[in-house]
C-alpha positions in Angstrom: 112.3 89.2 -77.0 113.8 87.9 -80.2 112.0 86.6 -83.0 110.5 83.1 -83.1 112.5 81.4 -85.4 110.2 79.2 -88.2 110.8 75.2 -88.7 113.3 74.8 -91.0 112.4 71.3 -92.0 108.3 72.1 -92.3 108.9 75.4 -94.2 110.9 73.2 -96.9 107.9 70.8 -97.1 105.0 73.5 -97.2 104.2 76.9 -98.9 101.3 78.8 -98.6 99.6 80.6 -101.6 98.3 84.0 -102.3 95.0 83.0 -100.9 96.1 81.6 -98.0 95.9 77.8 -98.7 98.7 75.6 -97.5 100.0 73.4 -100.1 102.3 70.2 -99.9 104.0 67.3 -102.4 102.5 63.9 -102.3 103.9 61.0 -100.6 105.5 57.7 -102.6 107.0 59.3 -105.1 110.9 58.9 -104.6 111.6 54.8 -105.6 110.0 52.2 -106.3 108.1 53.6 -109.5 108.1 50.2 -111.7 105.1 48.9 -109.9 103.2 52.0 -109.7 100.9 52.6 -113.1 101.7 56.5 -115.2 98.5 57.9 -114.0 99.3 57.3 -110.3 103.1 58.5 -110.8 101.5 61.8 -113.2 99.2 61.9 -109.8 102.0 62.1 -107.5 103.7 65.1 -109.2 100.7 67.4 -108.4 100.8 69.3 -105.5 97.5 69.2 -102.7 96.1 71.2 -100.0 96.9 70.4 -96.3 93.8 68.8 -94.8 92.0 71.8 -92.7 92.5 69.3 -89.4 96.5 69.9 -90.0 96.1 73.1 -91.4 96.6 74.9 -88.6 99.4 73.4 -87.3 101.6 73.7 -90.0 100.6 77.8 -90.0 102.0 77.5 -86.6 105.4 76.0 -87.0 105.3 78.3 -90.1 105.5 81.3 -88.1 102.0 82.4 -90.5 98.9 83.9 -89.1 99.4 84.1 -85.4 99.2 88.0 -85.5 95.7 87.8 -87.3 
């Protein structure tokens, strides 16, 4: 059998840390940035964890922790 091949388009949008953790960019921060206030854009840089409900998922199409 060949190798499962990982989603291109998630594994650009996620990365998973040392620890485990998935992490992902914030949403609304390509346009519109005249009405949005310097703390929400400074906000918007930072990088979060994936909720644990979606968590999961994303390790899936990942390709990362099915063998544990």
């Amino acid at each position: 059998m060949p190798k499962m091949k990982k989603h291109r388009g998630a594994a650009k949008r996620f990365r998973v840390t040392g620890t485990g953790k998935v992490i992902r960019k914030k949403a609304y921060n390509s346009h519109l940035f005249t009405g949005k206030s310097a703390k929400r854009k400074r906000s918007l840089e930072k990088e979060v964890e994936v909720s644990p409900a979606d968590s999961s998922n994303v390790r899936k199409i990942l390709g990362i922790g099915i063998h544990r």
